[in-house]
N, C-alpha and C positions, 0 to 999 in steps of 0.2 A: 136891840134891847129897847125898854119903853122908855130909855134917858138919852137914846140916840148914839151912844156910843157906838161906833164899828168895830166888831171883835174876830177875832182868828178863830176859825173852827175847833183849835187846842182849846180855848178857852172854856173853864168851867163855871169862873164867877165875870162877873163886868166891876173893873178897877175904879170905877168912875161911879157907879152906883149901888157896888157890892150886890146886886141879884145874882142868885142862882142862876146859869144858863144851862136850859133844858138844853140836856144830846137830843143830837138829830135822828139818829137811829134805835137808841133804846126803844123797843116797846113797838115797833116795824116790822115789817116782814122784807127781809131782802132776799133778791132773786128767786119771790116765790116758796122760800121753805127753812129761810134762815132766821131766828127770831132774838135778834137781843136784849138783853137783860142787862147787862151793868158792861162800861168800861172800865176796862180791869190793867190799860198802863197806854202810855203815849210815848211813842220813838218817832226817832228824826222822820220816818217816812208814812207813818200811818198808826191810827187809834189802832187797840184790840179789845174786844167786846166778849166776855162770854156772852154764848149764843148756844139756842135750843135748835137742833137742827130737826123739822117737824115730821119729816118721813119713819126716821129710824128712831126719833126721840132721844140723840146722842147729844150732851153740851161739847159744844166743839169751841174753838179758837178761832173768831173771828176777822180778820187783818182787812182793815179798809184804807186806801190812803187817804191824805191828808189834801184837803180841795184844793187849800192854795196851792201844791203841787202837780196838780194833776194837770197844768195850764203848759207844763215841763214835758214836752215828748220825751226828753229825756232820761228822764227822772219817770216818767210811765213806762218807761222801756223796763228800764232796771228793777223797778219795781216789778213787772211782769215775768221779767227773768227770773227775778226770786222763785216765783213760781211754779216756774218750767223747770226748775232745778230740782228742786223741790218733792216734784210728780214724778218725777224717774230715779229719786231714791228710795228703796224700800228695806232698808237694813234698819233692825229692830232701833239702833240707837240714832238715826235718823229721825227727825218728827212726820209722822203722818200726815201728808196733805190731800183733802178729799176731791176740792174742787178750784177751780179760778172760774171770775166773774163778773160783772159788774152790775153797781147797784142800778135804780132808776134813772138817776140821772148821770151815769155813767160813771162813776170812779170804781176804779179798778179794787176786788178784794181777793184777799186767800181765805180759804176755810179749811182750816187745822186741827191735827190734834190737839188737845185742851191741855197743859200738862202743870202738873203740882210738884212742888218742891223748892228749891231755889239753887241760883246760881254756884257755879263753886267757887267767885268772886266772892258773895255772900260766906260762903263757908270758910273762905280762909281767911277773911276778916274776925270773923268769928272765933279761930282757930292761933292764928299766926302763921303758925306753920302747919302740913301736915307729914303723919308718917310716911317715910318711902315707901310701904308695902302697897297703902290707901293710895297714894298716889299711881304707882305705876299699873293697880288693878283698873283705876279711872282710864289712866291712856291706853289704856287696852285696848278699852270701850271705843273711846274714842278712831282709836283707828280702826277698827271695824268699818265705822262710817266713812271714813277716809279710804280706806281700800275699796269699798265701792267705787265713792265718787270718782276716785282717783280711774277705776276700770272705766269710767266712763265717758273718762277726758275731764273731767271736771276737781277744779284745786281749789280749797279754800280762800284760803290768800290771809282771814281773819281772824285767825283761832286767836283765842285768850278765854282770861276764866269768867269774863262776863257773858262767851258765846255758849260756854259748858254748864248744860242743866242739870242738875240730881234730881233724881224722884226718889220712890222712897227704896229705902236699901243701896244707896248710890247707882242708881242702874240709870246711866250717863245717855242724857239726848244732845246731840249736836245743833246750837241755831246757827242763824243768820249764813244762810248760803248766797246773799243779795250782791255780793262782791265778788261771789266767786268766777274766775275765770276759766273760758271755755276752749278748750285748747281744740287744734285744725283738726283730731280726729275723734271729737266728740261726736258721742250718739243719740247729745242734746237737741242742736240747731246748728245752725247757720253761724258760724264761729266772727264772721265780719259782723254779723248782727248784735251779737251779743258779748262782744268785748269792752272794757271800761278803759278807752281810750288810750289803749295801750302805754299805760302810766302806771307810775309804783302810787297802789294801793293796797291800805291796811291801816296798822293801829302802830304808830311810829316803834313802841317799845318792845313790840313783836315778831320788829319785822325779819327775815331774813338779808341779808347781806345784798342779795341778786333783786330783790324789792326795792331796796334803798336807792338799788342804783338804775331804777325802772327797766330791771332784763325785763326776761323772760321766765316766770314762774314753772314750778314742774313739781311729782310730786315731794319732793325733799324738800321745797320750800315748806310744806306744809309740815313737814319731820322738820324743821329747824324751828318751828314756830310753838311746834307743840312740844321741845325741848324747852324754849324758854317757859312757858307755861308750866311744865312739870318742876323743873330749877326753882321758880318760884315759891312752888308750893311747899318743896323741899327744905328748903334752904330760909326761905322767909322773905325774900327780897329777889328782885331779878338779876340775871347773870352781871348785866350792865346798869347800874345804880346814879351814873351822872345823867346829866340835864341838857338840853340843847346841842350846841354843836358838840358840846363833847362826847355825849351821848352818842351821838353819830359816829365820833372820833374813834371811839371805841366799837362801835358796832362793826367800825368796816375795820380794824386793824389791829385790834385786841381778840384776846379768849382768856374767857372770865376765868375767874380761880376754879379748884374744883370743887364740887360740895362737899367733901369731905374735911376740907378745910376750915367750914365755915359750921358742919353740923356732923355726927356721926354717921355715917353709912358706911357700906361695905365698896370694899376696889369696883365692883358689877355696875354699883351706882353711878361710881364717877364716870366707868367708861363708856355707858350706854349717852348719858344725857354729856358726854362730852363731843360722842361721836354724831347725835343727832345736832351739836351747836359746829359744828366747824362751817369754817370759813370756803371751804374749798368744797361745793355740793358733791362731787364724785369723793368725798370722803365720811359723809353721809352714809346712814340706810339710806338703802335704794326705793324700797319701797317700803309701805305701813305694815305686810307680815312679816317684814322680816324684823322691824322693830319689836313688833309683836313675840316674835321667835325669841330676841335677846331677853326680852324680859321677863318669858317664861322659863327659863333658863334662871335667871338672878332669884328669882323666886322660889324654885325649886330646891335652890344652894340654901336656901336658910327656913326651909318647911315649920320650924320652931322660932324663928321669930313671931314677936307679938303684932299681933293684926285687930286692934281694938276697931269691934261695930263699929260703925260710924252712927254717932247720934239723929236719931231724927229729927229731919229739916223742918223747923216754922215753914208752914204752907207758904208758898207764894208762886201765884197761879201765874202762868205765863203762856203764849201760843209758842207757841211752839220754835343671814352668815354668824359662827360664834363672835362675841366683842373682845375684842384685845384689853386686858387689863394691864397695861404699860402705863410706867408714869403717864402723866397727863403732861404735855410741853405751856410753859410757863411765858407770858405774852413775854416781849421784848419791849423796851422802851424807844421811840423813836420822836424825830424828833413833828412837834403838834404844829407851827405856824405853816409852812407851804400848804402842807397835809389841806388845814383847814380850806385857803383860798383856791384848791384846788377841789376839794369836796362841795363849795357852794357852786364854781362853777359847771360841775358836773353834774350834781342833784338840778341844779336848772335846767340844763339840758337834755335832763331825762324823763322830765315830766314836772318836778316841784312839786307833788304834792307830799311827799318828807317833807322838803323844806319847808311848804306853806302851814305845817304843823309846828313849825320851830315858831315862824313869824307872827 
């Protein structure tokens, strides 16, 4: 800036002299055919730019990283894995990815589908809660993209509703694949190359039980995750409600109430999303059709329940077996002190980064 101040490439104004600071790539041509026009949101690992892509004349979804990071082989990696993930999903509720690149002076970008609507984070804020019907037509979608991935060796690890896009008519885009883990028989890469340090990673409040404790993910991690997500939406609040260690306390050793407890649904309700939250993954769906199967089933049981359109979303542009209806078994009370000191010293030794989210 002309006040001398040194600013972070995030930076839109300078603190110090309040000027506008011009983007660096608005109004550029990168790699030849990609031409930005406006940044349109900033995440931990890189701007996104609508962009005119000049061949086809499509506005695509620009994803550049962030310079100070790119100094981070690391962090170029995982960003590039994003990527590669990316380019070998092509299931409609996947986002589009056209190309990987990098600019002139090297930081790595994606160029993506361009996609309108907003998050279901957004919507159920919006909302509080929403209906079970809306709901379960969403994780439909969503496993869709999960049975891909999953065919591919490849597991989320970070579903929640900030990852779940709506367009318009709720027709669900799945982001952020940047975490996802690439299991030994993927038909991704090189599975040593592209693991994230074989550590429990994710978003603490979604995690699966086998995350917390830095297993080994598989696809039911990804069915336990999108049960807390569904639960939420349902229900109005997440299965497990405390904070910190308790939060944990009960993630590994409780099972929430059911929702019917807490909202009206039908028995199909409690036992789908109770069977996707168990503690024990082989008591799980096995995989995302056959979640798919139970819930086409629940669906069909109430063909005259009300299913209200979903209102249309404020634009907000972004890149991109039968179920057993038996009671639902009811947590037991145990006792919380050893539990705990046993729980940090395990989360420690499984990786920490659960824990580093407590701390």
């Amino acid at each position: 800036m002309s006040c001398g101040t040194a600013l972070d490439s995030r930076a839109t104004f300078c603190p110090t002299c309040g000027a506008t600071v011009p983007d660096p790539f608005v109004g550029t041509l990168i790699s030849g055919r990609y031409q930005p026009a406006k940044r349109i949101a900033i995440g931990n690992f890189g701007s996104i730019y609508r962009a005119t892509e000049l061949v086809s004349h499509r506005d695509v979804a620009l994803k550049i990283m962030h310079r100070e990071l790119s100094a981070d082989r690391s962090l170029v990696e995982r960003f590039r894995r994003e990527g590669v993930v990316l380019r070998k999903l092509l299931d409609p509720h996947a986002v589009a990815t056209y190309e990987l690149g990098e600019t002139h002076d090297g930081l790595p970008f994606i160029a993506m589908e361009l996609l309108e609507g907003q998050t279901l984070l957004s919507v159920f804020r919006g909302a509080g809660k929403l209906p079970w019907q809306r709901v379960f037509a969403i994780a439909k979608q969503v496993c869709s993209s999960l049975g891909e991935a999953h065919s591919l060796g490849i597991i989320h690890r970070d579903l929640k509703p900030a990852n779940i896009f709506l367009t318009a008519n709720d027709v669900v885009k799945v982001l952020d694949f940047g975490i996802a883990k690439i299991l030994s028989n993927s038909q991704v890469g090189d599975p040593k190359e592209l693991t994230v340090m074989g550590t429990a990673v994710g978003t603490l409040e979604y995690m699966a039980p086998e995350q917390l404790m830095g297993g080994r993910p598989d696809p039911r991690t990804d069915i336990y995750t999108l049960g807390v997500v569904a639960y939420e939406m349902i229900v109005g609040r997440r299965p497990f409600n405390a904070a910190g260690l308790d939060l944990l306390t009960e993630q590994l050793t409780s099972e929430p109430p059911a929702p019917s407890t807490q909202v009206p649904v039908p028995p199909e309700v409690d036992a789908i999303l109770m069977k996707c939250l168990a503690h024990d993954v082989d008591e799980r769906f096995a995989t995302a059709p056959d979640l798919v199967r139970a819930i086409d089933e629940a669906l069909a049981r109430y063909p005259q329940a009300a299913r209200p359109a979903p209102p249309q979303p404020r634009p907000e542009v972004r890149a991109p077996g039968r179920v057993d209806t038996a009671p639902v078994r009811r947590p037991r009370p145990r006792s919380r002190v050893p539990l705990l000191v046993f729980l940090l010293v395990l989360l420690a030794a499984a990786g920490g980064v659960a824990l580093a989210q407590l701390l």
